[in-house]
C-alpha positions in Angstrom: 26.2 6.0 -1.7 25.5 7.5 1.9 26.1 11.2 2.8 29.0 11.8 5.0 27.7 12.8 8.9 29.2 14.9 10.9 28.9 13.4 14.3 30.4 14.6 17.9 29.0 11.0 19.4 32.1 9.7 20.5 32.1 5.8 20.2 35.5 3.1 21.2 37.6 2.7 18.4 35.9 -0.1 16.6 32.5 0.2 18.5 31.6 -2.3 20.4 32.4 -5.5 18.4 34.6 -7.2 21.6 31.2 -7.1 23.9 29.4 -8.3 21.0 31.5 -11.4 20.9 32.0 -12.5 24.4 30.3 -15.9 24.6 29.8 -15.3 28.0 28.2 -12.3 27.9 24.4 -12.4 29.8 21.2 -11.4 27.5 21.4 -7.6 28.5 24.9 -7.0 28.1 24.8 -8.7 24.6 22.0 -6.1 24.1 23.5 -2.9 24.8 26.0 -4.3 22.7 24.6 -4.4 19.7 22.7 -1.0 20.2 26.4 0.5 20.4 27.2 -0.8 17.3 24.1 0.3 15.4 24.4 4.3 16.6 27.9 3.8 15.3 26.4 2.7 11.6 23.6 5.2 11.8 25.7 8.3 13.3 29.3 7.7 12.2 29.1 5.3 9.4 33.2 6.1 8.5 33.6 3.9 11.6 32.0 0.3 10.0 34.2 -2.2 9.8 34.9 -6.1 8.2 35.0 -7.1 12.1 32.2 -4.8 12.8 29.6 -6.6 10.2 31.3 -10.2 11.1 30.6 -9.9 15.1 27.4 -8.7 14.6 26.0 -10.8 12.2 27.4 -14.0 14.6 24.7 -12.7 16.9 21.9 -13.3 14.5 23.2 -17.2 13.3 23.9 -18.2 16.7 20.6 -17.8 17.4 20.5 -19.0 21.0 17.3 -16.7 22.0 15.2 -17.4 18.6 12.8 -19.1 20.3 11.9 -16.3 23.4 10.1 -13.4 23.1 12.5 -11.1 24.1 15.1 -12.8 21.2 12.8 -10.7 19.2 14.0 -7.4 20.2 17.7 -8.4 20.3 17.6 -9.8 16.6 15.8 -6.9 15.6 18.4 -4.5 16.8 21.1 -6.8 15.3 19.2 -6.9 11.9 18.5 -3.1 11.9 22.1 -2.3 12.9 23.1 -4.9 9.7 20.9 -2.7 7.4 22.3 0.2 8.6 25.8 -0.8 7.7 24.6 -1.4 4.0 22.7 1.6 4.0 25.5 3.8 5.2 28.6 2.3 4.7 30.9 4.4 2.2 32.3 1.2 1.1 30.3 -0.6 -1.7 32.2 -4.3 -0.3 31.4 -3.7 3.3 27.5 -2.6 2.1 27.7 -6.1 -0.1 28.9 -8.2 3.2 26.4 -6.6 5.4 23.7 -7.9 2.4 25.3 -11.1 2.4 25.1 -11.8 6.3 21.7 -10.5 6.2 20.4 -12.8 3.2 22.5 -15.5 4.9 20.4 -15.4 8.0 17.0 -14.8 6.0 18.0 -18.8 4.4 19.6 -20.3 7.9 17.6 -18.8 10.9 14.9 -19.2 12.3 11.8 -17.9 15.1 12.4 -14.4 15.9 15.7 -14.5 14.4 13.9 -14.9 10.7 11.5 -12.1 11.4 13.5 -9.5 12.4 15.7 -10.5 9.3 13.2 -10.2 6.9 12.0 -7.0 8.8 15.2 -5.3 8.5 15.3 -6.3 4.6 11.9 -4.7 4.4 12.3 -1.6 5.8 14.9 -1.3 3.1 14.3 2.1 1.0 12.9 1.8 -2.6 11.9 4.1 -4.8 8.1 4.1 -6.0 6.8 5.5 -9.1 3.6 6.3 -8.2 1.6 7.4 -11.8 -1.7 10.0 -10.3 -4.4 10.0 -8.9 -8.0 8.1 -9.8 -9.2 10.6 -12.0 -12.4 12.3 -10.8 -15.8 11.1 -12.2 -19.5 12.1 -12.2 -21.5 10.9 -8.9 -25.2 11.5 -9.9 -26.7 8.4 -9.8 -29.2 7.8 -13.0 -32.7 6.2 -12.4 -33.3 3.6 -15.3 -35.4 0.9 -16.1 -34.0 -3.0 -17.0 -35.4 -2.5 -20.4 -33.3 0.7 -21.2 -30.7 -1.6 -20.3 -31.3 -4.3 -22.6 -32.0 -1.7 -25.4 -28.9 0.5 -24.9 -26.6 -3.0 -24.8 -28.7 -4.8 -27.3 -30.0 -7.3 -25.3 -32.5 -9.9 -26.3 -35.5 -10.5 -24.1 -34.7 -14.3 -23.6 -31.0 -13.8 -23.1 -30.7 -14.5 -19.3 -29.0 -13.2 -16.6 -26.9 -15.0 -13.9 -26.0 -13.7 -10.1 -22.6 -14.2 -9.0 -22.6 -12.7 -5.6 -23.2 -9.1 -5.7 -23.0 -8.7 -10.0 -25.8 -9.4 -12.0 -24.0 -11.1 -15.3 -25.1 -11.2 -19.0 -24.1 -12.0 -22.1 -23.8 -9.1 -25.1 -22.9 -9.6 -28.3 -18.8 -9.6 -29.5 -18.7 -12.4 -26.9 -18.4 -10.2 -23.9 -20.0 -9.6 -20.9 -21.9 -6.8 -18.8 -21.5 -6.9 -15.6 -23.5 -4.6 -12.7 -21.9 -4.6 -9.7 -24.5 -3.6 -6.8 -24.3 -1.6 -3.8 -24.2 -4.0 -0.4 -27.0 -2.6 2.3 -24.3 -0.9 4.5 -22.5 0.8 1.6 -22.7 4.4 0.8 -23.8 4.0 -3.0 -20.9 6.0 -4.4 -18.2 3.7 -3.0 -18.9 1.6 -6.0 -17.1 4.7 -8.3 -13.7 3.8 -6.5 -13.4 0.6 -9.0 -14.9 2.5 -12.0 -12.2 5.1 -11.3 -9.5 2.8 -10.9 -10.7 0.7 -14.5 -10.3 4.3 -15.9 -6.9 5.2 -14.7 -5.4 1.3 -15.1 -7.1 1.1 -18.9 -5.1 3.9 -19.6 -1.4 2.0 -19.1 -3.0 -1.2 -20.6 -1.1 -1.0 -24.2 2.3 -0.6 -22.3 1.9 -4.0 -20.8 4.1 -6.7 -22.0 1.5 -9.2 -19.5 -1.8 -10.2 -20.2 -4.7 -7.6 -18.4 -8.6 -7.9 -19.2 -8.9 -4.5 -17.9 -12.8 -4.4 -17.8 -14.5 -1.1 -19.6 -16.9 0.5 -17.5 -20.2 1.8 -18.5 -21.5 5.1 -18.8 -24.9 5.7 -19.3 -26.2 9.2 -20.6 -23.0 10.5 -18.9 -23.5 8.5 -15.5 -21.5 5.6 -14.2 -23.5 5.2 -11.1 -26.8 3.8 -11.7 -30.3 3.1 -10.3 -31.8 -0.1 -11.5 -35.4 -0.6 -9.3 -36.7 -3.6 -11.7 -33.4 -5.4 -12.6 -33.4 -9.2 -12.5 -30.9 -9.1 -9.2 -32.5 -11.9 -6.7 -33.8 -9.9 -4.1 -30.9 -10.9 -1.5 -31.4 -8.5 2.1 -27.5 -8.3 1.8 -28.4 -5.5 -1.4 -28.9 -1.8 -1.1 -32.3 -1.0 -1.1 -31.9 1.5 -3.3 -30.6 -0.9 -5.8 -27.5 1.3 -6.5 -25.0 -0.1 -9.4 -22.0 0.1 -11.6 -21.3 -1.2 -14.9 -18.6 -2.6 -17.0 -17.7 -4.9 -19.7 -15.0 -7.6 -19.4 -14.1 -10.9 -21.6 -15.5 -14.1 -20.4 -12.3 -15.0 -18.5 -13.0 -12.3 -16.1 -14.7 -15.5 -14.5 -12.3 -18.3 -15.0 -10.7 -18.6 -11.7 -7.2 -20.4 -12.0 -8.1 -23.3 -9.3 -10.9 -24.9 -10.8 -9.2 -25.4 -13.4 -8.4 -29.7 -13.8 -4.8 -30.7 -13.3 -5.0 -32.3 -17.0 -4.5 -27.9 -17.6 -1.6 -27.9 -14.7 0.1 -25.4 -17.9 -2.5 -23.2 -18.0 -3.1 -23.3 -14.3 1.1 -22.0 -13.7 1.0 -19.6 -16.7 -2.3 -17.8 -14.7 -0.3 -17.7 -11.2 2.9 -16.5 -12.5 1.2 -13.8 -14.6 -0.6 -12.5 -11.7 2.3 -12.6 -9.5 4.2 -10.4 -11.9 0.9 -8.4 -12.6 0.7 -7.5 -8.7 4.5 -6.9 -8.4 4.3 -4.6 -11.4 1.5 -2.7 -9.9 2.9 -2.5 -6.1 6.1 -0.6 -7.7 3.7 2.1 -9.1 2.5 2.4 -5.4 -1.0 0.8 -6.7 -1.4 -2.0 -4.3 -4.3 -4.6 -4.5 -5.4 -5.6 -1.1 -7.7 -8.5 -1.3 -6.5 -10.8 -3.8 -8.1 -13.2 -1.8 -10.0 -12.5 1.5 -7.8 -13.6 4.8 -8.7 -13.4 8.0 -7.7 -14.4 11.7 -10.9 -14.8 13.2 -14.3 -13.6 11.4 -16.5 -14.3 14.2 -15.0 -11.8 16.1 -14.6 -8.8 13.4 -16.4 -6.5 15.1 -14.4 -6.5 18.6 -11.2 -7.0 17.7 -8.8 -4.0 16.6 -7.8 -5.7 13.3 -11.2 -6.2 12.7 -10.7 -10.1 12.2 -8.5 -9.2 9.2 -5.8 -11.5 8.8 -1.9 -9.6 9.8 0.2 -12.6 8.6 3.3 -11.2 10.4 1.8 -12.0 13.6 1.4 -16.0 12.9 -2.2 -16.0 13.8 -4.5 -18.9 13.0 -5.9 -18.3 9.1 -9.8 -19.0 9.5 -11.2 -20.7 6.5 -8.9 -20.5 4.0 -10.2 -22.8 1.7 -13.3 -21.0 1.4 -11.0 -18.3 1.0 -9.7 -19.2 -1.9 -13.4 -20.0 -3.4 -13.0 -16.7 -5.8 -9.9 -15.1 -6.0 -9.5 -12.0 -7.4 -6.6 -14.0 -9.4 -7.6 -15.2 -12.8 -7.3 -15.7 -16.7 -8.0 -12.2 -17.3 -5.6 -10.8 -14.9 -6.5 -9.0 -11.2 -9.9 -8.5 -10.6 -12.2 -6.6 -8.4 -10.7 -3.3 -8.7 -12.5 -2.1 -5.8 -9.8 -3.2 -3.2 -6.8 -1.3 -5.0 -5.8 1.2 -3.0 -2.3 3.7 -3.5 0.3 3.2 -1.2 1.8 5.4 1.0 3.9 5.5 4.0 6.9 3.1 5.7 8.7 0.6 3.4 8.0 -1.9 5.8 4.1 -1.5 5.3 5.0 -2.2 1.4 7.2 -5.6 2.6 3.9 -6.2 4.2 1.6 -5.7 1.5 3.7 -8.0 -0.2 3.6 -10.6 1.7 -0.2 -11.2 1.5 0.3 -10.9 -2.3 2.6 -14.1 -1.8 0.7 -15.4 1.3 -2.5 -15.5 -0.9 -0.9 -16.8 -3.9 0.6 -20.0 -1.9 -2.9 -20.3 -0.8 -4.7 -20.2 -4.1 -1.6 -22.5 -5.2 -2.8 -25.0 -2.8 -6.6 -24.8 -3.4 -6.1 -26.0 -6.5 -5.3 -29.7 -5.7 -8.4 -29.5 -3.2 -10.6 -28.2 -6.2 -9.9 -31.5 -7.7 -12.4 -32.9 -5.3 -14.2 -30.4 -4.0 -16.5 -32.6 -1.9 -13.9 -34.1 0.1 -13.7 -31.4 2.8 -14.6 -30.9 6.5 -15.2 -34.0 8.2 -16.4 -37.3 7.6 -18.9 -40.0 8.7 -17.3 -41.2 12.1 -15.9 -37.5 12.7 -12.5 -37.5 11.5 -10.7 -35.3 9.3 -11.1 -35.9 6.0 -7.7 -36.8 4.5 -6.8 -35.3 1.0 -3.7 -35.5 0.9 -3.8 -37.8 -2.3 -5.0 -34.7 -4.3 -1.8 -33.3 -4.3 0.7 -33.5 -7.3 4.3 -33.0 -5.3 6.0 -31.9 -8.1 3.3 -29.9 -9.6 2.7 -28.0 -6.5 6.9 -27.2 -6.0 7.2 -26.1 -9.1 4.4 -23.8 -8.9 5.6 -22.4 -6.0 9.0 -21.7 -7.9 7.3 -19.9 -11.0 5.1 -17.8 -8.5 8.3 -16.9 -6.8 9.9 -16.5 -9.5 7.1 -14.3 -11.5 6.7 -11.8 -8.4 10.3 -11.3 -8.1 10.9 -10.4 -11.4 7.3 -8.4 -11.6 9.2 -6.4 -8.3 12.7 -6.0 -9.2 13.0 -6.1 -12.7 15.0 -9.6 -12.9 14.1 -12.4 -15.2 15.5 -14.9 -13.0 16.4 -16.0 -9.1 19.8 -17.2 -9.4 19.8 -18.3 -5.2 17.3 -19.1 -3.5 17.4 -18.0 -0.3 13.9 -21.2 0.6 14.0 -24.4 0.9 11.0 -25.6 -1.4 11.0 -29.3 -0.6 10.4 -28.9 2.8 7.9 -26.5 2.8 6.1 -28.2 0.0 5.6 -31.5 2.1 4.4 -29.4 5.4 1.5 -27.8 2.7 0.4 -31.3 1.6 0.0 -32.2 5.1 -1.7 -29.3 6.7 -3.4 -28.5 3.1 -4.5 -32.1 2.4 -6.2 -33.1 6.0 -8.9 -31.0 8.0 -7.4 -31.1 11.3 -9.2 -27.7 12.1 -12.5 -27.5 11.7 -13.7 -25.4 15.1 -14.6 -22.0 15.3 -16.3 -20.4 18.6 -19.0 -18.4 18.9 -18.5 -16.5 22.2 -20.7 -14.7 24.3 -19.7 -11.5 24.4 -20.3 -11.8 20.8 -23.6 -13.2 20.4 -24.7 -10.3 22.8 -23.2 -8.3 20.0 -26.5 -10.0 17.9 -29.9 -9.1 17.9 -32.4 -12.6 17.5 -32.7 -12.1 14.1 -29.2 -12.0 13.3 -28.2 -14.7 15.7 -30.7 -17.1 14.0 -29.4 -16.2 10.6 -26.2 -16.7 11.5 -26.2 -20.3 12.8 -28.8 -20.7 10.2 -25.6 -19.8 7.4 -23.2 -21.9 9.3 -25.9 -25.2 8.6 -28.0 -25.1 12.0 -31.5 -26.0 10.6 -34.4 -24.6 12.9 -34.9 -27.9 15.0 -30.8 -27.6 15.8 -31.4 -23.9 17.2 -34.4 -24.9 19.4 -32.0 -25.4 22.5 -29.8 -22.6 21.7 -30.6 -19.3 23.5 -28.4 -16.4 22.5 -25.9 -15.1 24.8 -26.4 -18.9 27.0 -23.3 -20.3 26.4 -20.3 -20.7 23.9 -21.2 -22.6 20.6 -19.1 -24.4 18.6 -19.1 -24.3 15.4 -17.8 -26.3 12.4 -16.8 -23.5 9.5 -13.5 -25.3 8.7 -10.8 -25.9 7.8 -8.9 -23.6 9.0 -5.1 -23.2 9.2 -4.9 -23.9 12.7 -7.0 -23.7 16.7 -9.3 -21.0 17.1 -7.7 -18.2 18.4 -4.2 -19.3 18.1 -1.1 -19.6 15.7 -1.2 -20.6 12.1 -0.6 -24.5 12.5 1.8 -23.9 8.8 4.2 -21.4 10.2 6.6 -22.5 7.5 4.4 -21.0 5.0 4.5 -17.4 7.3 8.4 -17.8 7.5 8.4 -18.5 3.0 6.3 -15.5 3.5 8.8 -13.7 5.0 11.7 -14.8 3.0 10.2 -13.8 -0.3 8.9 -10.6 0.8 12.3 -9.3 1.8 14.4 -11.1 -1.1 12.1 -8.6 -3.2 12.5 -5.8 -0.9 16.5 -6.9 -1.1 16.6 -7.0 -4.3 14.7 -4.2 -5.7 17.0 -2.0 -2.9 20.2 -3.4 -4.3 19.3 -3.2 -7.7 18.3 0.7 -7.5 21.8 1.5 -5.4 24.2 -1.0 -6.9 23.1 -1.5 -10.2 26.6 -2.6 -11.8 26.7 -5.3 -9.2 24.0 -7.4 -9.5 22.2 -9.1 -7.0 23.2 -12.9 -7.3 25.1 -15.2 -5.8 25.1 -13.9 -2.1 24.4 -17.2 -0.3 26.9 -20.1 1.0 25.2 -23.4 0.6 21.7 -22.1 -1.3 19.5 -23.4 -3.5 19.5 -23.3 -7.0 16.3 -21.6 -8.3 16.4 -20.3 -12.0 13.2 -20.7 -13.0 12.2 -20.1 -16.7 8.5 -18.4 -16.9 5.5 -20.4 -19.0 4.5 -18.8 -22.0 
């Protein structure tokens, strides 16, 4: 319940609902409008009203400036000014009415109308429980040779070792694995602690969990975690510290099976893996431990080194999502639970920046929910013999992929809020399912630009190796001279034109939906617990989804 305010603000008797509903009324008068009414929620909530919440909220489904820029700031003060009447508001029905118009316009609106909805819902206080901090560990590195490795694991001379990426993987006995994680060139060597320390302070919560979590066991050597392994059987890759700097740990051999290679004769297993993570995720985000990578996204990677974001992807915005299939190569989704403990980080500051965090937890899993269907043929990507998009759209199981959807949705939620079940839906699956098989299923965007400003970033040896990545053999660089012209480049597919907007907004606006029903949710839940949070839309969806086993 909100604290009474006194306030010497003196405001018209019921605000400023009659200005709010004058049809006639031009953009900045409507405006100012609105602002009235929110200083009279946020400063003297006794004032809130039935006709207060009902004229305001007509703003935000009449919706006749979604689609303008500045409709953006009007929605956002009409959304804010909503969530301020449930968050103040004395009166638990007039807090449940300003919910309802707010989740009614998260389901019906649309543009600039939707974000600001979903913005207010996600700047919606919730209370955390963070656990501590990443418990402090020894930094030393310890020079060692491959053999003391083998001897202190028990490993036989012809047992062999396989590179994925950066970790050097072998076998041990109990049918586990060792992994060594290496240092990259540019890292400081005693970055690679933060996962060791994170392993340490997750394994410690593991036998609370009701969900499966491989949490991996890292290795300590004579005391040290961080080691220095000059002879190990790690390809000699440039990309690798000189130093040959490394970490250790021991996980289950599922700490490798990503869920979208799996084959859609395992379409079970394949749901049980996304739902579990989604809870797994949810769980950990309401601790304050956030994972931010479960798979890499980014806007632009050409240009990471110019731009402000750094190329990162902000999915708010609507940007274009450069490469996300190769994306969604290895997610840090799989049988064992998260992985790559490296990019959990605590989280602190706004709730909106939580709504946001969020949202690429969701963002990525509808990614890696659609990889799998192109996994089924990996070769059929890019473009093909005449130069046309490669259509794949015939990899796609309809059903399958909705009802994925609905147990990731559905997992997350309850992972966030606490709720076994979605009784409304505030989403239209069908829809959004059939834009995904399109946009998914054909390589319309292929292009990405090399500018430049940026190849005059590059010296001649990283220009070369560059195209040379990107499949330019030495005869197609011949008449390419760094810093000439612009080069086009085919990295696709990506989720839209270089350097513009996401050509699947509906999955931003999903994105958006489902971030704030959690945020919602989790709100109402913690204020309102008698009165659950159900049934609040007019018209919705049925969603009651019952997790695999």
């Amino acid at each position: 319940m909100a604290k009474r305010i006194e306030s010497t603000v003196k405001f018209p008797e019921h605000g400023n609902e009659q200005g709010v509903r004058d049809a006639s009324a031009d953009f900045l008068s409507l405006f100012y409008s609105v602002v009235d009414l929110r200083r009279v929620a946020e400063q003297d909530p006794e004032r809130i009203t039935v006709d207060s919440i009902l004229s305001i909220s007509s703003v935000l489904m009449d919706g006749r400036y979604s689609n303008e820029r500045r409709g953006l700031f009007l929605y956002r003060e009409v959304a804010e000014a909503l969530a301020a009447f449930l968050e103040r508001s004395f009166d638990t029905s007039l807090a449940r009415l300003a919910l309802d118009k707010l989740m009614l316009s998260l389901k019906n609106s649309s543009g600039f109308a939707h974000r600001a909805t979903a913005e207010a819902l996600g700047r919606l206080p919730v209370k955390i429980r963070p656990f501590g901090k990443t418990p402090d560990i020894d930094s030393q590195p310890l020079k060692l040779t491959w053999r003391r490795i083998q001897e202190h694991f028990s490993i036989r001379p012809e047992v062999a070792s396989h590179a994925f990426g950066r970790s050097l993987v072998t076998p041990i006995s109990g049918g586990l694995l060792l992994v060594l994680k290496f240092a990259r060139r540019e890292d400081l060597p005693g970055h690679l602690l933060d996962e060791i320390q994170w392993m340490r302070l997750l394994g410690g919560l593991d036998a609370n969990r009701k969900d499966r979590f491989d949490i991996p066991k890292p290795v300590t050597i004579d005391g040290h975690y961080l080691l220095q392994i000059g002879d190990s059987p790690m390809p000699g890759d440039f990309e690798l510290h000189p130093g040959r700097y490394a970490v250790g740990f021991v996980s289950t051999p599922e700490y490798y099976c990503y869920p979208n290679t799996l084959k859609l004769s395992e379409a079970e297993i394949f749901q049980e893996i996304i739902s579990r993570n989604a809870r797994l995720l949810a769980d950990l985000a309401t601790t304050g431990v956030i994972h931010t990578a479960p798979i890499p996204l980014f806007h632009n990677r050409v240009q990471t080194h110019r731009r402000r974001d750094e190329g990162v992807y902000e999915w708010f915005r609507g940007g274009r999502l450069d490469r996300w299939l190769e994306s969604c190569a290895y997610p840090n989704l799989g049988a064992s639970g998260i992985r790559d403990f490296e990019h959990f980080t605590f989280y602190e500051g706004r709730p909106l920046s939580l709504y946001r965090y969020i949202g690429s937890h969701i963002l990525s899993l509808m990614l890696v929910i659609g990889s799998f269907f192109r996994h089924q043929d990996a070769e059929r990507v890019g473009l093909d013999a005449h130069g046309n998009p490669v259509d794949a759209r015939d990899l796609f199981d309809r059903d399958l992929l909705e009802s994925t959807i609905k147990y990731m949705i559905t997992g997350y939620y309850s992972g966030f809020v606490g709720e076994a079940t979605i009784e409304d839906l505030p989403l239209d699956v069908e829809p959004l399912v059939d834009r995904m098989i399109d946009e998914m299923g054909v390589d319309r965007h292929m292009e990405e630009i090399l500018r430049v400003a940026d190849q005059m970033h590059m010296s001649d040896a990283e220009f070369e190796a560059f195209l040379q990545i990107r499949g330019f053999s030495p005869n197609d660089q011949e008449d390419l001279i760094r810093g000439e012209r612009d080069i086009t480049l085919f990295t696709g597919p990506h989720l839209g034109n270089f350097n513009d907007t996401i050509s699947l907004p509906e999955l931003t606006s999903a994105t958006e939906t489902i971030s704030a029903l959690c945020m919602a949710g989790r709100y109402w839940k913690e204020n309102h617990e008698s009165d659950a949070l159900s049934g609040i839309f007019s018209a919705s969806q049925s969603a009651s989804v019952a997790f695999p086993k």
